[in-house]
N, C-alpha and C positions, 0 to 999 in steps of 0.2 A: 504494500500500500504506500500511497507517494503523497505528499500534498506540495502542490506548485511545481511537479515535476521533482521534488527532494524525498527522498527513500525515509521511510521513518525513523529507521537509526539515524539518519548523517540532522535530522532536527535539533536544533536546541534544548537543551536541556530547561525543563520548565522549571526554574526559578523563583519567577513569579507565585505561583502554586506552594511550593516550598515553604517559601517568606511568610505568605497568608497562614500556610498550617502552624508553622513555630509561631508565628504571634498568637494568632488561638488559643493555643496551647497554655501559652506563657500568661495569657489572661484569663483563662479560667483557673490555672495554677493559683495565681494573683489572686484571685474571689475565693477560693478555698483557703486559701492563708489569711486573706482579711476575716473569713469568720472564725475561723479558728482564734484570732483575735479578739474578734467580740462573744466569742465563751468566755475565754479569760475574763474579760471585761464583766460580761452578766454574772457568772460565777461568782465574780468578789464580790458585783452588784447585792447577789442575791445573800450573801454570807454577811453582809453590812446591816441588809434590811432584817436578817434574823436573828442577828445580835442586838438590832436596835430594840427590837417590837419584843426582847424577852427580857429589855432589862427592866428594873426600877422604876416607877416614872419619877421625873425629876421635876424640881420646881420650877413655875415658870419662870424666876429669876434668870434661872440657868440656860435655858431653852433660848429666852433674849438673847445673852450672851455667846452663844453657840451662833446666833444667826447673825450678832454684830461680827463673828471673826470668820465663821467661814459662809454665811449665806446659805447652810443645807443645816437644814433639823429635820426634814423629813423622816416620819415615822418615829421619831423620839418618843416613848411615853413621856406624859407630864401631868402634871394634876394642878387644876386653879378654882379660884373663888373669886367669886362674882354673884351680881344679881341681871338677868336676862331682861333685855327690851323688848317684848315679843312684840311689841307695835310695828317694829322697826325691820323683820325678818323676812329673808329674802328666800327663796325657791329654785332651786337648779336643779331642772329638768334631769330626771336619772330611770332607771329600770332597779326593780330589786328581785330577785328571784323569777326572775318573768314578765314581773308587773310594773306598768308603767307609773310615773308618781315624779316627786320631789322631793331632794334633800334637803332640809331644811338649815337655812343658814341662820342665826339669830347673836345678834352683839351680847355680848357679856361686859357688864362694865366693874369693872377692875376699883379697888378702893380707894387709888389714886386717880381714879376719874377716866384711864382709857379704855379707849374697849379692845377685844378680842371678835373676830366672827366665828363662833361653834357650829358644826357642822354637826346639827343636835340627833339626825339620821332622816330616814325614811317616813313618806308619806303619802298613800293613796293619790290615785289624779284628783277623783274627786274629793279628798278631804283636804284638797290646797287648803280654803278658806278654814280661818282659823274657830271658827263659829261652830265649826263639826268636831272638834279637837280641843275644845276649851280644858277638859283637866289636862292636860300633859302642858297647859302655858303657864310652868312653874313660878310661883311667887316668892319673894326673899329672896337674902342671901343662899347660894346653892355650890357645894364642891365635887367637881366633876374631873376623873379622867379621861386621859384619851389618846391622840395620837400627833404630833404636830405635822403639819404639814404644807410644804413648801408653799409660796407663792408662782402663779403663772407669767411670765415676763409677757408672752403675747397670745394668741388664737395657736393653740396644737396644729391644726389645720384646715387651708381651705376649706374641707368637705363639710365642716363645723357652721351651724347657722350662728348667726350674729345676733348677739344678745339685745333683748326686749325689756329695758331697764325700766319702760314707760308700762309694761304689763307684769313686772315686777317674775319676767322667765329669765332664767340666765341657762345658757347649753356651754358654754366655759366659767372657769373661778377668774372674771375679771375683778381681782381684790376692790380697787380703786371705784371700779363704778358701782360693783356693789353700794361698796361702802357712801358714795356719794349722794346713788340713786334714795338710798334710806336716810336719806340727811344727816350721816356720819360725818366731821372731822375727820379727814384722811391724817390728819400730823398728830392726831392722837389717837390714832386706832395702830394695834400692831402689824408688824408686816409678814404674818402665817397667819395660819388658820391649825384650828385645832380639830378633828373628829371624834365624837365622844366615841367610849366605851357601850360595850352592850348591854349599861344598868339599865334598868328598865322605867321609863315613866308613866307617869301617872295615866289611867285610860289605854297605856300599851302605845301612845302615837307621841312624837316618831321614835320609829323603830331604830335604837342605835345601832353603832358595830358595823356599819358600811364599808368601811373601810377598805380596798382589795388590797390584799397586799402577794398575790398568788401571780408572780413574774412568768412568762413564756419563758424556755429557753428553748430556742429551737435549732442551735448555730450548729451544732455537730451536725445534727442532718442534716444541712446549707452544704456544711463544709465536703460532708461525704459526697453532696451531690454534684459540685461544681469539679472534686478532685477525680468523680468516678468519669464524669463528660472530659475530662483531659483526657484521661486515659484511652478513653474508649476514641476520642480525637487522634491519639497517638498512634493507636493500634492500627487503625484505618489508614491515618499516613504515612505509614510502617510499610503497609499492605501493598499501598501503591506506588513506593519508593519500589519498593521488591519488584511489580511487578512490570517498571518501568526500566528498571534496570535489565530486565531480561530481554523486553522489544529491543532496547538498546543493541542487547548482542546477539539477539538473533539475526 
């Protein structure tokens, strides 16, 4: 067989083809090493978040302090005392067990006058209004544990709707508008949020203990997958190395 009148062996060596396969190769290589890194990464993630959620809770002093030096309390236990503004309480659209509803956000104001937003737990769709859920809108002073946890810098993402500050829905923790849409002082409100424990309130609503703290790791598999498509890349290019070497000398 000939092309252009030139016999197949006296052709060019395809190079081209070559080039394409080892870069291939060398980047799916690349993606199975990148996860392999981010097991590492989740791994220690996840041995942080299990050390954190089994220690002691600590006072909120401490918890401030932690988030003045390094900006992560996430998941800290902590325990604080306050008395709830339940006028003032906000609703972020959530699912709990299946069902769809609201977490409920509500200010705790602190004895020096700041507040906190407690993320007091779960509540039916329909029992948003608080007229269907009056025992559980604790009065007094109240000590509550729970969970501290991070502030949001922006929208997780696009796919996420934009928050309804005017219908008092929030689908992300925008701290700041929360706190403003409720006629909060953002310079004296703290900058986490806390989720309560799973003590139980009064009437059973809202239901505490939200919190997920149950991380995907899925990278091994990633990694097996991208290093198994090298391989199987390789093998084939292997294949056809061989069997072009033989046209070659035939």
């Amino acid at each position: 067989m000939s092309v252009l009148g030139k016999p197949e062996a006296a052709r060019g060596f395809p190079w081209t083809a070559l080039v394409l396969g080892v870069i291939g190769i060398a980047i799916l290589l690349s993606l199975g090493t990148w996860q392999l890194q981010r097991l590492a990464w989740k791994e220690a993630l996840i041995a942080s978040i299990d050390q954190r959620t089994h220690s002691e809770p600590r006072p909120l002093s401490a918890v401030e302090r932690q988030f003045a030096e390094t900006g992560d309390v996430d998941y800290w236990p902590v325990e604080v005392e306050g008395t709830f503004d339940h006028a003032k309480e906000r609703h972020f659209f959530a699912t709990y067990e299946g069902q769809p509803g609201f977490y409920v956000y509500t200010p705790l104001k602190l004895a020096d006058g700041r507040f906190i937003l407690i993320n007091r737990g779960f509540v039916p769709y329909d029992r948003k209004d608080v007229s269907t859920r009056l025992q559980g809108q604790v009065e007094g002073t109240v000590t509550l544990k729970g969970l501290a946890r991070n502030p949001l810098a922006a929208k997780p993402s696009f796919l996420i709707p934009e928050n309804e500050p005017d219908k008092n829905i929030f689908y992300w923790k925008d701290r700041d508008t929360m706190a403003r849409s409720a006629g909060l002082d953002t310079a004296r409100l703290l900058p986490f949020f806390i989720d309560a424990d799973k003590a139980p309130n009064p009437g059973g609503l809202p239901v505490g203990g939200v919190t997920i703290v149950d991380m995907p790791n899925n990278h091994l598999q990633y990694a097996v997958t991208w290093y198994g498509l090298a391989a199987a890349l390789a093998a084939v290019l292997g294949a056809w190395l061989w069997r072009t070497r033989n046209e070659r000398r035939a």
